[in-house]
C-alpha positions in Angstrom: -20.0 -20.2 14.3 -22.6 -21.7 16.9 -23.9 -24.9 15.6 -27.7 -25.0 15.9 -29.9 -28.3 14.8 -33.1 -28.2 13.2 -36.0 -30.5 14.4 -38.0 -31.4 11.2 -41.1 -33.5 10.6 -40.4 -34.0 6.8 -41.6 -36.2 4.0 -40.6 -37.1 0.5 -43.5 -38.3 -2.0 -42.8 -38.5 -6.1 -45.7 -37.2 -8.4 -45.7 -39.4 -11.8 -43.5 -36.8 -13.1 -40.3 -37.6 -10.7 -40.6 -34.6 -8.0 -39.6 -35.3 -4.7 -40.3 -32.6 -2.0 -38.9 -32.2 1.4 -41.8 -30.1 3.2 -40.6 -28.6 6.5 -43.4 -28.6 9.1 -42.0 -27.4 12.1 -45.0 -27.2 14.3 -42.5 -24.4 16.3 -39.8 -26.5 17.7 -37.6 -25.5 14.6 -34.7 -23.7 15.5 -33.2 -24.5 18.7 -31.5 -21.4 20.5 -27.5 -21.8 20.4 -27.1 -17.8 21.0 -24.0 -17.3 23.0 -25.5 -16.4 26.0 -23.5 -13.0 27.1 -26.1 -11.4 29.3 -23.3 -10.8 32.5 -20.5 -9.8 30.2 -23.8 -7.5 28.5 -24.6 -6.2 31.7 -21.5 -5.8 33.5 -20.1 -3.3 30.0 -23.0 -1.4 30.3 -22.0 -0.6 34.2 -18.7 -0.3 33.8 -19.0 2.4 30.5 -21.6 4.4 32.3 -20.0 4.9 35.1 -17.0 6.0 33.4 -19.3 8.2 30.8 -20.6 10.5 33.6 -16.9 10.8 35.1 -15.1 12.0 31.3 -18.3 14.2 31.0 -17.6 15.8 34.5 -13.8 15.7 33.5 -14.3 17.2 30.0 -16.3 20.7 31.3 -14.0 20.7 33.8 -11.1 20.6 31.7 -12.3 22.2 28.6 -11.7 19.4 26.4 -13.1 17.9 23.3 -11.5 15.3 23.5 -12.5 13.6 26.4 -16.0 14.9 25.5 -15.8 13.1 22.0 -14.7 9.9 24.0 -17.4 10.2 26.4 -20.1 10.5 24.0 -18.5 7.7 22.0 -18.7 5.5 25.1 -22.0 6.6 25.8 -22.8 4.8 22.5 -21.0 1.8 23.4 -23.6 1.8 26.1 -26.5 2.4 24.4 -24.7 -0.5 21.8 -24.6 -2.7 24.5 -28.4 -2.3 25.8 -29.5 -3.1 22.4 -27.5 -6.1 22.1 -28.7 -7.5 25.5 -32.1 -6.2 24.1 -31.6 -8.7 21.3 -30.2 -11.3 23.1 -33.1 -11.6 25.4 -35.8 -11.4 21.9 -33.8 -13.8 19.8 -34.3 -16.8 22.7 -38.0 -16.3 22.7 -39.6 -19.6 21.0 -41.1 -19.2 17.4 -44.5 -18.5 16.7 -47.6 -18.8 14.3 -46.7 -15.3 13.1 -42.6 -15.4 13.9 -41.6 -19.1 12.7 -38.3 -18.1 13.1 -38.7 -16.5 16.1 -36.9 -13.1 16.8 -33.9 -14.2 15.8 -33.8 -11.6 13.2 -33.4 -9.0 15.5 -29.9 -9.4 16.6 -29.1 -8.8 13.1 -31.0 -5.5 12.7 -29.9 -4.4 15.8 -25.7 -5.0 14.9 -26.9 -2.5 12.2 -28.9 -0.2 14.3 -25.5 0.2 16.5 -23.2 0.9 13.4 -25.5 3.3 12.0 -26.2 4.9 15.5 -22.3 5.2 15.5 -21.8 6.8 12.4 -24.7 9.4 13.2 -22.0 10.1 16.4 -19.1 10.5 14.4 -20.9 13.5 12.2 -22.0 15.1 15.1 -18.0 14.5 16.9 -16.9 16.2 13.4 -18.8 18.9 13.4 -18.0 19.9 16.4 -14.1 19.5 15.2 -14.6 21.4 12.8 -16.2 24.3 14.7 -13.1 24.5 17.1 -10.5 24.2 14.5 -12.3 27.8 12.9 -13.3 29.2 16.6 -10.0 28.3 18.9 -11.8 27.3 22.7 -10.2 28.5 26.1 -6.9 26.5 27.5 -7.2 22.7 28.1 -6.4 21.0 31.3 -3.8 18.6 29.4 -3.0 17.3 33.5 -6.8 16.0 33.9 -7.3 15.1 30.4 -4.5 11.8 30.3 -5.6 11.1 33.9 -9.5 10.7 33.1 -8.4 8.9 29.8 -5.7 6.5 31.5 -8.8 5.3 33.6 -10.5 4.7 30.3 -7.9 2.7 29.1 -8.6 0.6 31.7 -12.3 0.3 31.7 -12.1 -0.1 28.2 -10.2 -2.8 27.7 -11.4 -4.7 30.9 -15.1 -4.3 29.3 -13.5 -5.3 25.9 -12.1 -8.6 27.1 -15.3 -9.6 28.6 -16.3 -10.8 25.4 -13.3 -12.2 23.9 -14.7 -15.9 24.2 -17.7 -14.8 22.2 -16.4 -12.5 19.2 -16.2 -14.8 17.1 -19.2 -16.2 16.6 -21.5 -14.0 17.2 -21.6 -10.8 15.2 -23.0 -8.5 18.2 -20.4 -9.8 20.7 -17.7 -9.1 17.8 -19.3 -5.7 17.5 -18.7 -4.8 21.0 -15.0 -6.2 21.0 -14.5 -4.2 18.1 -15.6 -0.7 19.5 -14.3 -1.5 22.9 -11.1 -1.9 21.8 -10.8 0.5 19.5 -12.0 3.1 22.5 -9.0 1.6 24.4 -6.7 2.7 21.8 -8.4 6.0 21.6 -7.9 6.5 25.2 -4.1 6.2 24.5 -4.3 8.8 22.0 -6.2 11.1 24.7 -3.7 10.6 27.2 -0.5 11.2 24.8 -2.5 14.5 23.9 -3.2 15.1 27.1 0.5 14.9 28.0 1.9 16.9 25.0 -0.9 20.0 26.1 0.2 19.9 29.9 3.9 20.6 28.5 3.1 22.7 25.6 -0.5 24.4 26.1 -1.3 23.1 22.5 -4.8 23.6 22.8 -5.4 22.8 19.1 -4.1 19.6 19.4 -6.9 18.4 21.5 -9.2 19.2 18.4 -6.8 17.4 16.0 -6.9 13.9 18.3 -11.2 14.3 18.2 -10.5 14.0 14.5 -8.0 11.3 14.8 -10.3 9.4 16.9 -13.4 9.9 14.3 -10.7 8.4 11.6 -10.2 5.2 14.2 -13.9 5.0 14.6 -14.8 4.7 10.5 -11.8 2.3 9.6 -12.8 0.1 12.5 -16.5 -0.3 11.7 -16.8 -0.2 8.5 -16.9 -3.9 7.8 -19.5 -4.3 10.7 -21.4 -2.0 8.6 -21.5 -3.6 5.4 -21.3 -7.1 7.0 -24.5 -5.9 9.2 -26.2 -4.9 6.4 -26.0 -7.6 4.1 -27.0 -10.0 6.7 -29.9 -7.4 7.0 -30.7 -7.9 3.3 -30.6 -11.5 3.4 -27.7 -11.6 1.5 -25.0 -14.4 1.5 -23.5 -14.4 4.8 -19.8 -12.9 4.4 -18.1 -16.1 5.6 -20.4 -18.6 3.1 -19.5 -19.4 -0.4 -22.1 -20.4 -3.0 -19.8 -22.3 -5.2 -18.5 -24.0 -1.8 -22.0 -24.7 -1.3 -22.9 -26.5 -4.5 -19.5 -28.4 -4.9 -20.3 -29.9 -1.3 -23.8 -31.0 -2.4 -22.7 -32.4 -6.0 -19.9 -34.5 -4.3 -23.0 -36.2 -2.3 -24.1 -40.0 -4.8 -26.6 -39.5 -6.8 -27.1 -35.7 -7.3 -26.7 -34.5 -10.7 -27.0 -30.7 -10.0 -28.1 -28.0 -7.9 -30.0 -24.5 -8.4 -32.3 -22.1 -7.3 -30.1 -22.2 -4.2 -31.1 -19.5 -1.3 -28.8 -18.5 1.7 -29.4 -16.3 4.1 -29.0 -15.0 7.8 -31.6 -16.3 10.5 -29.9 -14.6 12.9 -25.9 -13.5 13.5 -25.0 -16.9 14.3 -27.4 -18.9 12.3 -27.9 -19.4 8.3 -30.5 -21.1 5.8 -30.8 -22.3 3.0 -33.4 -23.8 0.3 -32.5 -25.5 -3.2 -33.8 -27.6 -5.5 -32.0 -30.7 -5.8 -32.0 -32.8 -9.5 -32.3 -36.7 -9.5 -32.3 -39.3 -11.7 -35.4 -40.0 -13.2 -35.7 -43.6 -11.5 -34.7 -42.4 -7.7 -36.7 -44.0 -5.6 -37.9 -42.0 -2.4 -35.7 -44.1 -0.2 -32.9 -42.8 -2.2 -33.9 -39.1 -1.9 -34.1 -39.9 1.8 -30.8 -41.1 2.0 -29.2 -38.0 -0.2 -31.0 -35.7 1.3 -29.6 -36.8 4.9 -26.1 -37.1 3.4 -27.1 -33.7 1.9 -27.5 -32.0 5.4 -24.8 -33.0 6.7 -22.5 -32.1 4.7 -24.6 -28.3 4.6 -23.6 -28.4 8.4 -20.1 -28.0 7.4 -20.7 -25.5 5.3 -22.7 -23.7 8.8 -25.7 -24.3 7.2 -28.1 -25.2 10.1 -31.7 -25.1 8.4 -32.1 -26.4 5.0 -34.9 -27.3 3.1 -34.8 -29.3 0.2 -36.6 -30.0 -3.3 -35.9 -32.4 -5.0 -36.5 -32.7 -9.0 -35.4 -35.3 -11.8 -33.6 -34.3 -14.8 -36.7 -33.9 -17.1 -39.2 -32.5 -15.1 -36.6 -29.7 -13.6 -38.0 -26.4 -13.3 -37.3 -23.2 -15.1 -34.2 -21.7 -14.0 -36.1 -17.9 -14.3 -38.2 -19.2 -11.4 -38.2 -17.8 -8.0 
């Protein structure tokens, strides 16, 4: 995961009770930007799966297929998946503000989940139309055109796919459109064999079964994106984080006797928070909250937390574990 530092202008202070507080002002030079920065590998799949888009539409009327027409409106989502990432991209770099203190980081999480769902709307669509061929048997399929025009997409595919193989994996929206990419790849593959078996056999049907096929590939190979989208969505635990990693990191720091009310969450697919309250001894000095709370970080850093904010608390003042 990119590695992001935060810039705060903190201070610790203890009320006669024993709290110490770390207060985060960030007058908006927070969060720097560490987004892999994919723009050309953005831009150049979006060219290369449109032009090929308009070419398996042509090829599909022409050669009756639903195949290459299920791949082609597939791909046409990988395009509109890529815009939206770029989209994002651009957004999440943009410097926080009064009213976005995070900036919009938060939007290349929603739009990883915009994409899934936006795929999944496509595959009911794809299956309906399965379904209706399967029950009403179409005219003859070109099987001849059909593997040519999907060979090419092979091709394309994977040549888009590899464009972001540097960034997949750590950054959920480059991982996204690995994922699809190659998945469309090996649907291809499966066009072409059909396409192959038809120009031998005039199985027409099987053209319908392989649109099927390819809406099974699809679901298994996005699901995960899906739920992990989601959950980032929600501001739930990031997939790859552990609580219980988290608070045995922080306990092994001197000093700290325990940790709760801990908080993690997504700022953006390649950046996490966290808050927590933090118990002392009743007789830590501030200079020894300082010095805990900056062994504290660090040790948050390799847990890819790269924004926390701390509270601490002594033993007998700690608050109420019911509260928020």
């Amino acid at each position: 995961m990119a590695t992001e530092q935060t810039v705060q202008h903190t201070h610790s202070h203890s009320h006669d009770h024993g709290h110490g507080h770390e207060h985060g002002y960030h007058h908006h030079h927070g969060i720097a930007g560490t987004i892999p920065d994919n723009t050309r590998a953005f831009v150049a799949g979006i060219v290369l799966n449109l032009v090929f888009v308009v070419a398996e539409l042509i090829g599909g009327f022409i050669t009756n297929s639903l195949s290459l027409l299920t791949d082609a409106g597939h791909n046409f989502s990988d395009v509109a998946t890529l815009g939206l990432s770029l989209l994002s991209l651009r957004l999440a770099k943009i410097k926080p503000t009064d009213k976005y203190t995070f900036g919009y980081r938060k939007t290349t999480i929603l739009t990883a989940l915009l994409n899934t769902l936006l795929l999944f709307i496509g595959v009911g669509v794809i299956g309906w139309e399965s379904i209706q061929r399967l029950l009403h048997p179409p005219e003859p399929v070109h099987g001849g055109g059909v593997a040519i025009i999907a060979a090419i997409g092979i091709a394309v595919n994977a040549l888009s796919a590899l464009l972001f193989m540097k960034s997949k994996d750590s950054e959920l929206n480059a991982k996204a459109a690995y994922l699809h990419l190659m998945a469309d790849a090996a649907v291809s593959l499966g066009v072409v064999v059909a396409g192959v078996v038809i120009y031998f056999t005039n199985w027409a049907w099987l053209d319908t079964v392989v649109s099927l096929a390819i809406i099974v590939i699809l679901i298994a190979s996005s699901w995960n994106l899906l739920k992990e989208s989601l959950r980032l969505a929600l501001d739930g635990v990031p997939v790859n984080l552990s609580l219980a990693d988290i608070e045995n990191a922080v306990k092994k720091v001197n000093g700290v006797k325990d940790i709760h009310h801990i908080h993690v969450w997504g700022i953006s697919t390649t950046a996490n928070a966290l808050t927590a309250h933090i118990v002392v001894d009743d007789n830590c000095t501030p200079e020894q909250q300082d010095a805990m709370k900056k062994q504290i970080k660090h040790e948050l850093q390799h847990q890819q937390i790269v924004h926390a904010t701390l509270e601490f608390e002594t033993a007998k003042y700690c608050c109420d574990e019911t509260m928020e």
